[in-house]
Structures are given as C-alpha cells and as structure tokens.
N, C-alpha and C positions, 0 to 999 in steps of 0.2 A: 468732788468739791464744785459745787456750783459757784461759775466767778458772774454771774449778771448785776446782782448784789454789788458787789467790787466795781465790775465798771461803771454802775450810773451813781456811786458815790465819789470815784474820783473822777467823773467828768464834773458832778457837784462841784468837786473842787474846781475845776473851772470858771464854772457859769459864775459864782457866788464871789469868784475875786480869793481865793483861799491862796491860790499861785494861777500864774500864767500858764505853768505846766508842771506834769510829776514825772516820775519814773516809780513805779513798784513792783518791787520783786518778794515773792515769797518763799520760802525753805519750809519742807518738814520732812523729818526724818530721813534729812540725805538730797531731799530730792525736790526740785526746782517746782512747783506746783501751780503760781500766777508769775506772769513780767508780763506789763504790760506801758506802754509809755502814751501820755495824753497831753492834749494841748501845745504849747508853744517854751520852746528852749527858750526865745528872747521877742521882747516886743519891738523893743529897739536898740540900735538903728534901722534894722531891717525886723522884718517877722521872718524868723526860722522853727520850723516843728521841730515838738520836742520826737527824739527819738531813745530806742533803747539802749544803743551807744552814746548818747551824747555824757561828755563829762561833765562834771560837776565842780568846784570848789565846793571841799567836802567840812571846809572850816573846821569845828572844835572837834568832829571823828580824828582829826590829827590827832588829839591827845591818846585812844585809844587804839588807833593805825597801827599808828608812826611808834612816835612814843615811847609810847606803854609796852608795842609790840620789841620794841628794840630792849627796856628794860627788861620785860621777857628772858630776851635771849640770854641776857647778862648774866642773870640770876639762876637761869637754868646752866648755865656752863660753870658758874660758882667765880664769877667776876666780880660779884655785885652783893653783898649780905644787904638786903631790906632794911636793918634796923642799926646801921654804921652810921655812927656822927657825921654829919656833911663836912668836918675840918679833915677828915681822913681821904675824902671823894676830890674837892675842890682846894684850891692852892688861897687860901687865906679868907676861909671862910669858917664858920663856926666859933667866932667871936660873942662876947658880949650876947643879945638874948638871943643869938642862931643857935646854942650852944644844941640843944635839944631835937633840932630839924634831924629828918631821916627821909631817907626814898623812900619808906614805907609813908612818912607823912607827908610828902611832896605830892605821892601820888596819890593821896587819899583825900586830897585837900583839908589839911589838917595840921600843915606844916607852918600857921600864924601870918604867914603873907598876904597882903592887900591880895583882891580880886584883880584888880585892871588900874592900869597907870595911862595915861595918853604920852608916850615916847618918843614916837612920830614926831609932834610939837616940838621934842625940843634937840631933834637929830640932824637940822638943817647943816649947821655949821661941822660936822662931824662928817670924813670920809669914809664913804659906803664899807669899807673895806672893815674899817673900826667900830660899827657902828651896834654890832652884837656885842662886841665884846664891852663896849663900854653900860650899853644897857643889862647888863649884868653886873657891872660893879654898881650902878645905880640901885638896883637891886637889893644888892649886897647889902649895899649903906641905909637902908631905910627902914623906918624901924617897923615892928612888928607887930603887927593889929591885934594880936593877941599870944599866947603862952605857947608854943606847939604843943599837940596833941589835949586842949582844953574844949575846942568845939571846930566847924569845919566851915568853910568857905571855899566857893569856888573859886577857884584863881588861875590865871592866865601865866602867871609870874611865876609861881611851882612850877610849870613844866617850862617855861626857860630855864628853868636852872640843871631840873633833868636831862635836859639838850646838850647842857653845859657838860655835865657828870658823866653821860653816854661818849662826848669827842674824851673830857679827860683819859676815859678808861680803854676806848680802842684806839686813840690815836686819829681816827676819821671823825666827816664830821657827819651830823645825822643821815644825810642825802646819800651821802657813798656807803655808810656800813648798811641800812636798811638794802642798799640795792645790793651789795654784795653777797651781805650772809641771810637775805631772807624774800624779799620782794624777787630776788632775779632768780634763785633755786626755786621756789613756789609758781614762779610764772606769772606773777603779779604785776601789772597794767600801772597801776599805782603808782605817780610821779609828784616832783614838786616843781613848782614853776621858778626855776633861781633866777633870780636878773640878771646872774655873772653868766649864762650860758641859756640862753631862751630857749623854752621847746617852741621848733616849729610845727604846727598847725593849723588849720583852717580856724579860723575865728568861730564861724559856724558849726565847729567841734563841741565846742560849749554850752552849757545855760550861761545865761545873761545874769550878773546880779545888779547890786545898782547903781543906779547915778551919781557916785561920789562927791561931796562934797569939797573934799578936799584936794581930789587929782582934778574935777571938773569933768568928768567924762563917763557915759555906760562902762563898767566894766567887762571884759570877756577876754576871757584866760591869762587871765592875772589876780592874785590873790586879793580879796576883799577886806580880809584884815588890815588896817593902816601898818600897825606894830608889826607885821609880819613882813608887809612890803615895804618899810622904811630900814628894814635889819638884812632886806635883800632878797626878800620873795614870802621865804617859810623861814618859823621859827619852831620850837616846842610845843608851838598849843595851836597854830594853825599854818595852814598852806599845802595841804597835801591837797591833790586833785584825782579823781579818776569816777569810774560808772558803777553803774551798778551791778553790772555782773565782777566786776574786781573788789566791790566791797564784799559781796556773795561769798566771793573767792577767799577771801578773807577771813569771813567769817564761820567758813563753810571749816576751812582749815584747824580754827582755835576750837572749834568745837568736834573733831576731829581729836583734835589733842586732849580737849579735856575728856573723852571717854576713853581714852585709851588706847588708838587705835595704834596698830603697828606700823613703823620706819617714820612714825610723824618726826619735826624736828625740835619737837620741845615736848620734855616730861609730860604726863600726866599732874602729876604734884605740883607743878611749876605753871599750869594754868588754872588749876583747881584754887593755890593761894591768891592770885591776881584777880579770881572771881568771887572771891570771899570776902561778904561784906566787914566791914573791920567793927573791931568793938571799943577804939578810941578816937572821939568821943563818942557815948554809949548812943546816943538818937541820932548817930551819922545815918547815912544809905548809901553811902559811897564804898566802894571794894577800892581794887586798887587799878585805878584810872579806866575803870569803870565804876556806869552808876550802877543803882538797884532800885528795885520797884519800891515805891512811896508807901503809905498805907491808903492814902488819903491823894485824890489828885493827881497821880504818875502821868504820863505823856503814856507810857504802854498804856494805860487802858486799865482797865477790873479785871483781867480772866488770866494775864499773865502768872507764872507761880512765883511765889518769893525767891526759888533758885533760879533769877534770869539777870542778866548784866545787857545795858544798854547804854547811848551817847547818844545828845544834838549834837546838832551841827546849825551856830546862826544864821547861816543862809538858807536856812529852810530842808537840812539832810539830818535821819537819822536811821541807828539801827538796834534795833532788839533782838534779844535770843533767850529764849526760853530754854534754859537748860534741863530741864525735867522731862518736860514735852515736845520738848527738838523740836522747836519752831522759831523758825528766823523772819524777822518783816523789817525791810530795806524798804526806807519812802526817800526817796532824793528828789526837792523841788526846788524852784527859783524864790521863793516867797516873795526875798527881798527887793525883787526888781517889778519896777522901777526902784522901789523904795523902802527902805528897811521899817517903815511906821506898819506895816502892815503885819500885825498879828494874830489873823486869823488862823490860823495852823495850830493853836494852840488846842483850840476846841477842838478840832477838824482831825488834829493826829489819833487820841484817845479813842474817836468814835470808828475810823477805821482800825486800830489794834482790835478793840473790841468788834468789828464785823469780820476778823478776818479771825479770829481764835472761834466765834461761834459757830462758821463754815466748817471750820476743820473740827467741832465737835467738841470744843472746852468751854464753851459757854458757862461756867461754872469761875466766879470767883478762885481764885488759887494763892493762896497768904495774905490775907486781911480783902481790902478793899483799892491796891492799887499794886 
C-alpha cells in the first residue's frame, strides 16, 4: 500500500482549514496498515502537535463505544430481549404513547423521540447529583415526534434512556459496568471524564475542541457536549474520551466477534444482529446503534460494501468498518476548534474513505453508491 497519497491529503487537511490536526489509523484484515498523526492537537491557548496518542473527545462514538457496546453485552448474556416494552426495563415508563418504545427502536433511532433538547439551560437550579435523573423524567414526559417504529430520527435522548435501562439492569451505572465487564478485560484505554472524580492528566494529552460559549473557555479534556457536562461529564450519547489506537482496539475486537473468532467475549449472533441494518422503518440505514452506508452521499465514501457499520463523532471523530472487506478507517480530528461553524470535514471525510479503499484495491463501488 502506497501511503504518499494519504499523507499529502491529510496535510490538505491542514493547509485548507479542514481541522487544525488528524489522527488516522487504518485496519485490514487484522492488521494495522497506515497511523499516522498531522498537524496541531490544539491552537489555543498554547499550540501543542497533534500526536498519535493524543486523546480525543470522541463525542457521538459514545453511542456505539459505550452504549451500544454495553447493550451488547446484555443481550448477549440474555439480560436484555431487544424487542421488550420499555414499561418492563424502566420503573414508570411506557405510558400513554411510549407504549410501543423498544431497545431495538432506541437504538435504531426509531423509538419517536425528539433528536436534541438544550437541558443544560434549564439544570442550573438543580443539584449535580439530580441532575441525570431528572433529565430523564423530562424525557419521559414529552411527547413524542412521532409513532415508534413509523420513520427514524437521530436522537441524543434514545440513548439517555439506554444509559437509564443498562444502570436499571446491572445495578451499576454506565462508567463502572463498561470498566468492569468489558473496557478493563479487553484492555481498553477508553475513559469517561466524570466531574464527581477528575481524570488527571496533562491538558496537553488532548485535542482541543472549542471555545465554548456557554462555559466561556477553550475546552481540553472535558466533554464538549453541554448536555453531557451539565448531567456530570458523560451521558448515553456522549462523553467517552480516548485515541486512536483504543478506538482500533475496539473496533478491532467487534470485528473479531462478528467472524467468529474463538474465546472472543461476545456471540457471534449477538454482533451479527447489532450490525444489521433494521427494516423498521423500511428506508432507515441505521442497524442497531450503528449506522450504515447511505446509497447516495454516506460520510464512508462510494467503495465501502453495503455490509459495513460506521458512527460520527461531532467534534470531528469517526469510524468505519467494512465488514465484507475487513477494512477499518479511524479519522479522529479537532474540526471544531476553535469553532464548531466549521464544516469542512464533510466533503474532506468521503474523499479520503474513497482514497484509502482505492489503495487497498476496492476502488470499486460496493452496494449502490454510498
């Protein structure tokens, strides 16, 4: 594989304002093929290069991390049936028009829920301590943008409720079961930055995201989401942090499990279903807290095959995996810093999927056009 290609289009991403800096790592077939990291972790307050370790605020990958991966586990140990009323999961929920919500449509974005609420705004007067649990009876109480399972939206507030469902069922809350039954056996790097117990590290550890408007400050290693640092760091749908070689790690593992491979710690069937595009409603792309390739448009690029599952991440992280072609592309950037107006990445992500599938020899379209 020739990476020359590779590097003078993610210096592009540079010179061109795309992000301050990347990090890219590439997988096929097992095996680690480009990591390369360019430009600048943070402009300000200081300028720090980016490095191959540096971590990231890996934003909406929570949903597929974190998650999805702890629903996983649930469902693989038979904790969890996918298509259970939420009045059976959750202690006074599935009222009135929830009656129909399921983990299968939670995480499929299909469960009728608004996309995004601004929370934050109205959590001042409310003790930190309270402050999850009440935004979940908010939640609760509001009605329903649509029928579950009629059509899909992506929503932040589905996977709070997930977050919810997962402490119901182990007892722990997201942060401790992940570390215990799967982040810490795995060897996974993979943290969440809580405010009840700070991780210390170097500030310089991090990419920079942005200037907040609402804390007044560059953020660095503290979660970007409001909603997530107003609930106390991490919620359901964002706050995980960690590099690229852990999301690797990560990703390296489920794809592991989805072939088969022996002493893994989840079914084969059990990640096979969660990578499976859902067929309610029938023009979703969404599997289950994973996406899938668009026809038209995808963020992967043209050359991905229709059997791949991927996730953004709004500060500028994503990752894709081509399950047909065992090919993994990890891009974790700062985009947002200084400033989250900057949208270049959108165009910028697709052209490199598509330079990095041509290298490795698939330059070939694979299920429609995206």
């Amino acid at each position: 594989m020739k990476k020359e290609k590779l590097d003078i289009l993610l210096e592009e991403g540079v010179t061109t304002g795309v992000y301050p800096g990347a990090v890219l790592l590439i997988g096929s077939q097992g095996e680690t093929v480009f990591f390369r990291a360019v430009g600048n972790a943070a402009l300000k307050p200081q300028l720090v290069p980016m490095k191959r370790e540096t971590i990231f605020d890996l934003a909406s990958l929570t949903k597929p991390l974190a998650t999805t991966l702890a629903m996983m586990k649930l469902v693989d140990q038979g904790d969890i049936d996918l298509d259970e009323p939420i009045r059976g999961l959750l202690p006074g929920v599935g009222g009135k028009d929830k009656q129909g919500m399921t983990p299968r449509l939670l995480l499929s974005h299909a469960s009728g829920l608004r996309d995004w609420e601004a929370f934050y705004c109205r959590l001042n007067e409310v003790p930190r301590e309270q402050r999850k649990q009440r935004v979940r009876e908010w939640i609760v109480d509001s009605p329903l943008v649509f029928s579950p399972g009629s059509r899909a939206l992506y929503s932040d507030l589905g996977f709070m409720l997930l977050e919810w469902i997962i402490e119901q069922k182990t007892g722990r809350d997201l942060d401790q079961f992940l570390r215990e039954e799967l982040y810490g056996p795995l060897g996974l790097g993979l943290f969440f930055c809580d405010l009840s117990s700070p991780v210390h590290l170097d500030k310089t550890a991090f990419a920079a995201t942005e200037f907040c408007p609402w804390r007044k400050r560059i953020l660095l290693g503290e979660v970007h989401d409001e909603n997530a640092c107003a609930v106390g760091g991490y919620a359901g749908h964002a706050g995980l942090f960690g590099t690229a070689a852990d999301v690797g790690n990560i990703g390296g593992f489920l794809l592991r499990c989805y072939n088969g491979s022996q002493g893994e710690m989840l079914r084969p069937d059990t990640v096979q279903t969660f990578f499976s595009r859902q067929r309610n409603p029938e023009d979703t792309t969404w599997a289950l807290g994973w996406d899938t390739p668009s026809r038209s448009g995808s963020s992967a690029g043209s050359f991905f095959s229709e059997k791949s599952v991927g996730h953004l991440g709004f500060t500028g992280t994503s990752l894709w995996m081509d399950l047909e072609k065992q090919v993994m592309v990890i891009l974790l950037t700062n985009r947002i810093h200084p400033s989250r107006e900057n949208e270049k990445i959108k165009v910028f992500r697709p052209r490199l999927h598509d330079l990095v599938m041509e290298m490795l020899g698939f330059g070939e379209p694979g299920g429609g056009n995206g």
